[in-house]
C-alpha positions in Angstrom: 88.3 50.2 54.3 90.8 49.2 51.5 89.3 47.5 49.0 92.0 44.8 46.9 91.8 44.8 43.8 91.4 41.8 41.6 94.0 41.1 38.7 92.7 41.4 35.5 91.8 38.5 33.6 93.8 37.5 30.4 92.0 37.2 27.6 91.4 33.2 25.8 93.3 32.4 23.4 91.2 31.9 20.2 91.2 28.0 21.0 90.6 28.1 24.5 86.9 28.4 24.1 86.8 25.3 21.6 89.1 23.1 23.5 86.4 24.2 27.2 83.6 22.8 24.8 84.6 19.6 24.0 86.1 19.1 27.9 82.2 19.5 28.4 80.6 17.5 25.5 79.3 14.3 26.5 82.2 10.6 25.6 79.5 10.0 22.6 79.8 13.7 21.2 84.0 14.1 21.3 83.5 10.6 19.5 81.3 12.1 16.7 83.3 15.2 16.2 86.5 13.3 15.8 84.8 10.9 13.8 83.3 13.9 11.1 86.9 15.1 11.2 88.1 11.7 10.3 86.1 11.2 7.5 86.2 14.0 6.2 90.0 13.5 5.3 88.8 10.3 3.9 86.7 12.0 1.8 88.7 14.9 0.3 91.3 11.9 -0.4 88.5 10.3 -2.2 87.3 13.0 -4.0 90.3 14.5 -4.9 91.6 11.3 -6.7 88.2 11.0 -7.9 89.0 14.5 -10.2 92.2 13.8 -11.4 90.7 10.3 -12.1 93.7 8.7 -10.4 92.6 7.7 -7.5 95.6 6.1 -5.0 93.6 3.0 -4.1 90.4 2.4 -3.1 88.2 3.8 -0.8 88.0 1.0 1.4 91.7 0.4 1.0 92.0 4.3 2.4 89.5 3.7 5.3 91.5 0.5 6.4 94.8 1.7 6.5 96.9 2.1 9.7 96.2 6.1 9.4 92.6 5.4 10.4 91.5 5.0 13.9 87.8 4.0 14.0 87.5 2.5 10.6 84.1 0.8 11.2 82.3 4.3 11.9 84.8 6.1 9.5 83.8 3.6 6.4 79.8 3.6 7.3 80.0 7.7 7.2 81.8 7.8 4.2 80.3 5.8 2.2 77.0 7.0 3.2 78.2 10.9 2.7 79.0 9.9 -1.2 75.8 7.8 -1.8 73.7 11.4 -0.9 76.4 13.3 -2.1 74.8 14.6 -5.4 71.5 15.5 -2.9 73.8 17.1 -0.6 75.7 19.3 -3.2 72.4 20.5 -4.5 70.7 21.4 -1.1 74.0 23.3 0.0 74.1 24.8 -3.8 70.5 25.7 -3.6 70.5 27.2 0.1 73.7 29.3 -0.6 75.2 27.9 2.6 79.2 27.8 2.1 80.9 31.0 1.9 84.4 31.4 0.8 85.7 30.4 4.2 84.0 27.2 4.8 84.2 26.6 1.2 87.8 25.6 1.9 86.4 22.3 4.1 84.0 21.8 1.9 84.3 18.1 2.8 83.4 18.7 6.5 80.5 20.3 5.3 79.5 17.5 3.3 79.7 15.4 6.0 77.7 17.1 8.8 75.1 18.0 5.8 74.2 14.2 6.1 74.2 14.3 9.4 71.6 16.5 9.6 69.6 15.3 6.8 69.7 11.6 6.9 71.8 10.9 10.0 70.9 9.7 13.2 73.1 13.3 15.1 70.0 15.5 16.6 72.4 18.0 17.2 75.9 18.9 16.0 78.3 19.3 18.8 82.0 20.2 19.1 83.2 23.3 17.0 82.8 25.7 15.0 81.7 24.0 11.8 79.3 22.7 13.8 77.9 26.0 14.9 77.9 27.3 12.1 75.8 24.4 10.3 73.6 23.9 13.0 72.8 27.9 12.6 71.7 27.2 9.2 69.4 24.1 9.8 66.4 25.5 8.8 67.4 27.0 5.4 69.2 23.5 4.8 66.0 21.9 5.6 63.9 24.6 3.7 66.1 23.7 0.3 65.8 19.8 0.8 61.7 20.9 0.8 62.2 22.5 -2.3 64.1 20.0 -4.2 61.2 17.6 -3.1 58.9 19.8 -5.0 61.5 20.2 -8.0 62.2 16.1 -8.2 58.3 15.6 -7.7 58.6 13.7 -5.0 56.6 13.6 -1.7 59.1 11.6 0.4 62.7 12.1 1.2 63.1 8.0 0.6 61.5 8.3 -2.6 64.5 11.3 -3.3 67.1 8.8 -2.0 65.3 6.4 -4.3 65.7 8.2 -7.3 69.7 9.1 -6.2 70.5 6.0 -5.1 73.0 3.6 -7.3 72.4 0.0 -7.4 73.7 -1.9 -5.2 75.7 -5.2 -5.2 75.3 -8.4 -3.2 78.8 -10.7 -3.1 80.5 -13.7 -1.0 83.0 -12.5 1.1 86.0 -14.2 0.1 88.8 -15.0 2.6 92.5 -15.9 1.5 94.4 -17.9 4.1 97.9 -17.0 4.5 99.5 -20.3 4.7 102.8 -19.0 5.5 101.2 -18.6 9.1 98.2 -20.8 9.4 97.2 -24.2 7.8 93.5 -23.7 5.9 91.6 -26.3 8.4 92.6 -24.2 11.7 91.8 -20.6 10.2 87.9 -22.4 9.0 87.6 -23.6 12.1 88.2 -20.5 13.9 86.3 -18.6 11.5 83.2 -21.5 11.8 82.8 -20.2 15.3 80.9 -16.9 14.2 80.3 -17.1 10.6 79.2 -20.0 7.7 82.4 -20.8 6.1 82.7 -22.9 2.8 85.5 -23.7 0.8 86.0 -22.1 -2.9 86.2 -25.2 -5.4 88.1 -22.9 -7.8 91.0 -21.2 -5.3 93.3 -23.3 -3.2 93.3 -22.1 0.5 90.3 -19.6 -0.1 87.0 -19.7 1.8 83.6 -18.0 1.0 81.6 -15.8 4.5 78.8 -14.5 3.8 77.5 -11.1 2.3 78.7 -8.0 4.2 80.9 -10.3 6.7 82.7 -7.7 8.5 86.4 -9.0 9.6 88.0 -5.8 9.7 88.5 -6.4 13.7 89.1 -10.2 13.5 92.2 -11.7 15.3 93.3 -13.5 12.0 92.8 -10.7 9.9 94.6 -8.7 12.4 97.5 -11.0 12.6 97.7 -11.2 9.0 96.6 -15.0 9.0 94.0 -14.2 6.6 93.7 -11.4 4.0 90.0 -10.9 2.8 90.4 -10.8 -1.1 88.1 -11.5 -4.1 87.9 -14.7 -5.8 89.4 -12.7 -8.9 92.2 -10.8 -7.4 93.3 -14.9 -6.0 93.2 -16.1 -9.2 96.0 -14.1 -10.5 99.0 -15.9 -8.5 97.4 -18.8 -8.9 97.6 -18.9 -12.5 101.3 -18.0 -12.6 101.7 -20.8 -10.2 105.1 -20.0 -9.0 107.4 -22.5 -7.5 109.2 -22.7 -4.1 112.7 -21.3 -4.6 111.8 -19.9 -7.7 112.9 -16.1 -8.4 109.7 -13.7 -9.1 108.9 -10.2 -9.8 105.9 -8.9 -9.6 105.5 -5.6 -11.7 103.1 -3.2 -10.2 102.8 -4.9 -6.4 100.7 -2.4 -4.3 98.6 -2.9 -2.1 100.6 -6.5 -1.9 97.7 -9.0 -1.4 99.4 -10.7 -4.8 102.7 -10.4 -3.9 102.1 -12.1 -0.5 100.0 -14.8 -1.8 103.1 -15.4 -4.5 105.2 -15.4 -1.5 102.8 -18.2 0.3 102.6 -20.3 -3.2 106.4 -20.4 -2.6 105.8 -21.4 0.7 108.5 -18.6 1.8 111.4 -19.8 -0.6 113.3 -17.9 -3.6 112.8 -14.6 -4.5 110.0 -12.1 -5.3 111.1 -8.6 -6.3 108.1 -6.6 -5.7 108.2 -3.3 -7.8 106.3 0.0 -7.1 106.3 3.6 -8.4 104.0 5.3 -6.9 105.6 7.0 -3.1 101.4 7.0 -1.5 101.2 3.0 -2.4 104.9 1.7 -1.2 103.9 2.2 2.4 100.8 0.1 2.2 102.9 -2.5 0.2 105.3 -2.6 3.1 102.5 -2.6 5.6 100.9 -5.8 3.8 104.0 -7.7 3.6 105.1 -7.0 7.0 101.9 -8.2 8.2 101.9 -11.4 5.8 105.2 -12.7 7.7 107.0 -13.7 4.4 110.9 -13.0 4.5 111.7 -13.9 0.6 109.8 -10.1 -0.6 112.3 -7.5 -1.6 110.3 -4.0 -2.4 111.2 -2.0 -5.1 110.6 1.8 -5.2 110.8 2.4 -8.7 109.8 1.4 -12.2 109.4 -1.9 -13.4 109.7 -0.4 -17.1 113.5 1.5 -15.6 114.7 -2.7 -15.1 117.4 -4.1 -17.1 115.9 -7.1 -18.6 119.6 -8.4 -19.2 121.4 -7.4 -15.6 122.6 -10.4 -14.0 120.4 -9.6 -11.1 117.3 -10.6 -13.1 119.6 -13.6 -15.0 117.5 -16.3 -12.8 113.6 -14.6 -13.0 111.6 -17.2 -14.0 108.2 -15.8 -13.6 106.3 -12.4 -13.8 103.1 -10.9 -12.3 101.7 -8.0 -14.4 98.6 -6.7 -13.0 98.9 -3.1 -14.1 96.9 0.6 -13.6 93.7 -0.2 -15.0 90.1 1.3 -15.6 89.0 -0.7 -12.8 85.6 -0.9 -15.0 85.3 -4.3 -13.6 85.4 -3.8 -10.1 83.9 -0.3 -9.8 80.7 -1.9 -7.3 83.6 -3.4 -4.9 85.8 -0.5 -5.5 82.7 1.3 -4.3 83.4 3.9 -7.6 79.8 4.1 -8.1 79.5 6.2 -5.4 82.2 9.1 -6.8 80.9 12.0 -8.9 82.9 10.9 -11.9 80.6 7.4 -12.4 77.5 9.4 -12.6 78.6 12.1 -15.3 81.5 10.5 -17.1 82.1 7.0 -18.7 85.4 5.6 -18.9 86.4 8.6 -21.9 88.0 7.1 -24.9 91.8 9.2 -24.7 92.2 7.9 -20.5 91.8 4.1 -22.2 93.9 4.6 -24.9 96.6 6.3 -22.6 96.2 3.4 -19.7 96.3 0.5 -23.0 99.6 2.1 -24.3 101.3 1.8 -20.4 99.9 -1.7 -20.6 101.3 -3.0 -23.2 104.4 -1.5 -22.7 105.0 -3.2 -19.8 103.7 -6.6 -20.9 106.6 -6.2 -24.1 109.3 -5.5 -21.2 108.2 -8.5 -19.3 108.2 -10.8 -22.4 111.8 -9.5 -23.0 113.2 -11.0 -19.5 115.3 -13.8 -21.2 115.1 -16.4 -18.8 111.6 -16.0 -17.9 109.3 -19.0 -18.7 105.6 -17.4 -17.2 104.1 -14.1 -17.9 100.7 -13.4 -16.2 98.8 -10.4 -17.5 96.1 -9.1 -15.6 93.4 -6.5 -15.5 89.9 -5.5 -13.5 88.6 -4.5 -16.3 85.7 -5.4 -18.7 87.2 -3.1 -21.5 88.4 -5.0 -24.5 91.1 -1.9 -25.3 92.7 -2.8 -22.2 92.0 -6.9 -22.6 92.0 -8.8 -25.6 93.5 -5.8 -27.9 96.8 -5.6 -25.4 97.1 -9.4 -26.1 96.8 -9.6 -29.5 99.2 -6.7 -30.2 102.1 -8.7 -28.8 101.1 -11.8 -29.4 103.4 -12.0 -33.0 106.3 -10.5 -30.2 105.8 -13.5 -27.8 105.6 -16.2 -30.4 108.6 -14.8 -31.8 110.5 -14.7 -28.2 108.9 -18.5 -27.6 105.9 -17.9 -25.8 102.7 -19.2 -25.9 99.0 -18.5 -24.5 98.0 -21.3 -22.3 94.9 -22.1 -20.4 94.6 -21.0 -17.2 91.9 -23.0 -14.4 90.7 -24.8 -17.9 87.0 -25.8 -15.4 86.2 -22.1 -16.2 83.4 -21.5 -18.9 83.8 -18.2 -19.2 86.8 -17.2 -22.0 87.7 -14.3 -24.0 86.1 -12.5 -26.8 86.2 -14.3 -30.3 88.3 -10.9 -31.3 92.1 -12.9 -31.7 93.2 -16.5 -32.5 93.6 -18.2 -29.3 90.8 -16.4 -27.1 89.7 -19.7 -25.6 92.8 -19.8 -23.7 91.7 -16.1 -22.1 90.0 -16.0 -18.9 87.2 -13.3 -18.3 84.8 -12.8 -15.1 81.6 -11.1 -15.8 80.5 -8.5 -13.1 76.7 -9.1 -13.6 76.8 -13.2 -13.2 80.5 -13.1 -11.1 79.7 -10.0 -9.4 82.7 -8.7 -10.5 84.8 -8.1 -14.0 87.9 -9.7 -14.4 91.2 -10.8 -17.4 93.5 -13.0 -16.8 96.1 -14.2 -20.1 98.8 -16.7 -19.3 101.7 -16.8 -21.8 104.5 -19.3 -20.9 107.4 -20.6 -23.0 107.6 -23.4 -25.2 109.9 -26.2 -23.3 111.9 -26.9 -26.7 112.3 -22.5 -27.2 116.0 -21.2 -27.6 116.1 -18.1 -25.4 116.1 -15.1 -27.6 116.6 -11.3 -26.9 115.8 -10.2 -30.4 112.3 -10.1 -31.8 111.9 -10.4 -35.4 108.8 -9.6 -35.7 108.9 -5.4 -36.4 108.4 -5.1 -32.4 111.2 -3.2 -31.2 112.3 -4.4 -27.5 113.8 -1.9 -25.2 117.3 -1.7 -25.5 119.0 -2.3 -22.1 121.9 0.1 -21.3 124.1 -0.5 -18.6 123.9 2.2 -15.9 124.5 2.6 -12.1 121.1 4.5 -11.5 120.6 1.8 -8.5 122.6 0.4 -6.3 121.4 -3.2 -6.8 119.8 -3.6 -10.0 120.4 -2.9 -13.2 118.2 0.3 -14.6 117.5 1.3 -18.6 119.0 4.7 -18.4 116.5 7.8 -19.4 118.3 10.5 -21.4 117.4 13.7 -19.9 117.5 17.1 -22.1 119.9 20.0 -21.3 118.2 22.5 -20.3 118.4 26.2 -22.1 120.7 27.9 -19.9 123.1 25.2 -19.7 123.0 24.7 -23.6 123.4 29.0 -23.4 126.7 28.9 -20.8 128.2 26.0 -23.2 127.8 28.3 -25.8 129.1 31.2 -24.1 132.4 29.2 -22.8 133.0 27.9 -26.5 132.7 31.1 -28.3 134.8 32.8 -25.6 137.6 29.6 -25.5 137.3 30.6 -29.3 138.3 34.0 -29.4 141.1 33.1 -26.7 142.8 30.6 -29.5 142.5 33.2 -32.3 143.9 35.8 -29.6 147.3 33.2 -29.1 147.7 32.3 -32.9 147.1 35.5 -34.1 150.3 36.8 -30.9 152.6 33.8 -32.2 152.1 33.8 -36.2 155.4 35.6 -37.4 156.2 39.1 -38.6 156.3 39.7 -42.1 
């Protein structure tokens, strides 16, 4: 009897044996591995920005971008990852779990750590992170019992409880975009689910409740409403632009400004939105695609690079300067409270000096446009560096250049501090009674002012030099240094062009 026999089998590929598990896991346990995966990207974005203490946007801002599938779950694990995150670091520190491998997704570990101390997961499922946690349960666990004992604490809630930052309770302010709904259709459609009022402050803005989540509403979806504070409204408001008007707006991104400019205008003239930094511009040109207005040119570049005098800025007649900031102000909406940096570091004095020079560089070169007639200056900040000091440096350039600080929503009670002449015409929000911190200064020219481009008041303006560094508008031209080696071949060519000359005169000079 012949026996066949059977071909050999070819090995897995490394993989394989990954990919066969999660064929096998259950709809709910592929959705909660994708989902730790998800967030954990989210979270090394976070943290990352966080340490250079430059963080891209906020963390909300990250978790609702179009890069992010299942916001909801991705937000509610985040957020709750960096609220235990100090316990979390300790346990993992304390139970020598990461090795130099997983060291590397440090993040992922962070995340599944919550799972299985404060989660709802019974079991990790799905790879091999997750095997390799789930081996180490009990010394995780053993290490959360000893830092009980350390913190003397009986209770993991009572250890949450003595981790845990306050929290904040606010409104939920809406903004309607009137450039594709009237206000009286978007309340009524929002009426149908939630308790909507009207803000008696903002035009077109409405007030939901606490923790109103819209994140999946049609309007928001459709870009018929943008949920934004009562603060971050009161900016374009203030600089209450005309339709038809020509407007730029500084330092643009995310957009919510520079769309609500756009629906002040009701769609007509010109805003020039600038922005420098490359991981903003895409959500800038996400938020004004999804506003509908057609009168928004974006800018990649640097307001500070534009030609105050090119005739493509000869007809600007209003500016919106809400630049980098602390964000001291809105740190509890920001959700910064819950980053390592708010628990060991206040803002330190060098990072506020550095963001107050940028500040009021910019707010000189918006002054010097010379057919502007409104300057908005804005910050989320409670820091009186980056506030009231920023004013009252340029304040003898703008009086010199025609400009004048004028009230701005004169109903509100709350001004700035008694620090420069003129600080009742400042606006301030205060984050303990407003919920959030806020500065607004409005400086707008004198109707009977004779344009001016030179400031005599020992302020130097930047110089605009004509250049072709864009296509379309006119750019101050930056001076870059020669490098060595080209300052070394010059030399070399010279010296040797040199020697050539005294070669030829020396050949031609006549004999004796």
């Amino acid at each position: 009897m012949v026996r066949t026999q059977r071909p050999a089998t070819k090995p897995k590929p490394p993989g394989a044996a990954v990919k066969l598990e999660q064929r096998r896991l259950s709809s709910a346990d592929r959705s909660a591995y994708f989902a730790r995966r998800e967030a954990s990207k989210v979270l090394r974005t976070v943290l990352q920005g966080d340490a250079r203490r430059r963080a891209a946007c906020s963390i909300k801002s990250i978790v609702y971008g179009p890069s992010v599938r299942n916001k909801r779950a991705t937000f509610a694990l985040v957020c709750q990852t960096l609220k235990h995150l100090r316990i979390i670091k300790e346990v993992l520190e304390s139970g020598n779990i990461l090795n130099s491998k997983w060291k590397k997704q440090e993040e992922l570990m962070y995340i599944m750590t919550y799972d299985i101390l404060f989660g709802k997961e019974a079991s990790l499922l799905g790879g091999d992170a997750e095997k390799f946690l789930t081996g180490r349960k009990g010394s995780i666990q053993s290490a959360l019992a000893r830092l009980l004992v350390s913190k003397k604490v009986k209770h993991v809630d009572d250890l949450i409880e003595l981790y845990q930052p306050p929290g904040i309770s606010k409104p939920c302010f809406v903004r309607v975009n009137t450039l594709k709904v009237d206000v009286d259709s978007a309340s009524r459609q929002l009426s149908e689910q939630f308790k909507v009022e009207r803000d008696a402050l903002v035009p077109n803005l409405l007030i939901l409740p606490p923790n109103t989540d819209l994140h999946s509403h049609p309007l928001v979806l459709g870009g018929s409403v943008f949920v934004q504070g009562r603060a971050s409204s009161m900016v374009a408001t203030a600089l209450d632009p005309r339709p038809g008007w020509q407007v730029i707006d500084a330092c643009a991104a995310p957009g919510n400004k520079t769309v609500h400019l756009a629906a002040l205008m009701n769609g007509k003239g010109k805003i020039v939105a600038c922005e420098l930094n490359k991981d903003r511009i895409k959500r800038l040109e996400d938020t004004v695609k999804l506003s509908g207005a057609r009168n928004i040119e974006i800018f990649h570049g640097d307001f500070l690079n534009l030609d105050p005098h090119h005739s493509s800025f000869s007809q600007i007649r209003a500016i919106l300067l809400d630049p980098s900031c602390s964000g001291s102000g809105t740190a509890a909406q920001r959700l910064d409270h819950l980053l390592p940096s708010h628990s060991t570091h206040d803002d330190d004095t060098e990072r506020l000096n550095k963001l107050a020079g940028f500040q009021k560089k910019a707010l000189i070169h918006a002054l010097s446009f010379p057919s502007v007639e409104k300057v908005v200056y804005s910050t989320c900040s409670v820091n009186r560096i980056e506030n009231e000091d920023v004013v009252s440096s340029v304040l003898p350039l703008a009086s010199s250049l025609g400009f004048e600080l004028s009230t701005p929503f004169p109903q509100w009670t709350r001004r700035g501090l008694p620090v420069l002449q003129g600080s009742d015409h400042l606006l301030r929000m205060d984050p303990a009674e407003d919920k959030e911190g806020f500065f607004i200064a409005l400086f707008t020219k004198k109707a009977t002012c004779i344009d001016s481009s030179q400031a005599s008041s020992g302020i130097e303006l930047p110089k605009a030099v004509s250049s072709s560094c864009f296509k379309k508008y006119g750019c101050i031209e930056k001076k870059r240094p020669v490098p060595f080696l080209v300052w070394n071949r010059m030399w070399r060519f010279s010296s040797l062009a040199w020697q050539r000359r005294r070669a030829l005169q020396h050949d031609h000079r006549p004999k004796e």
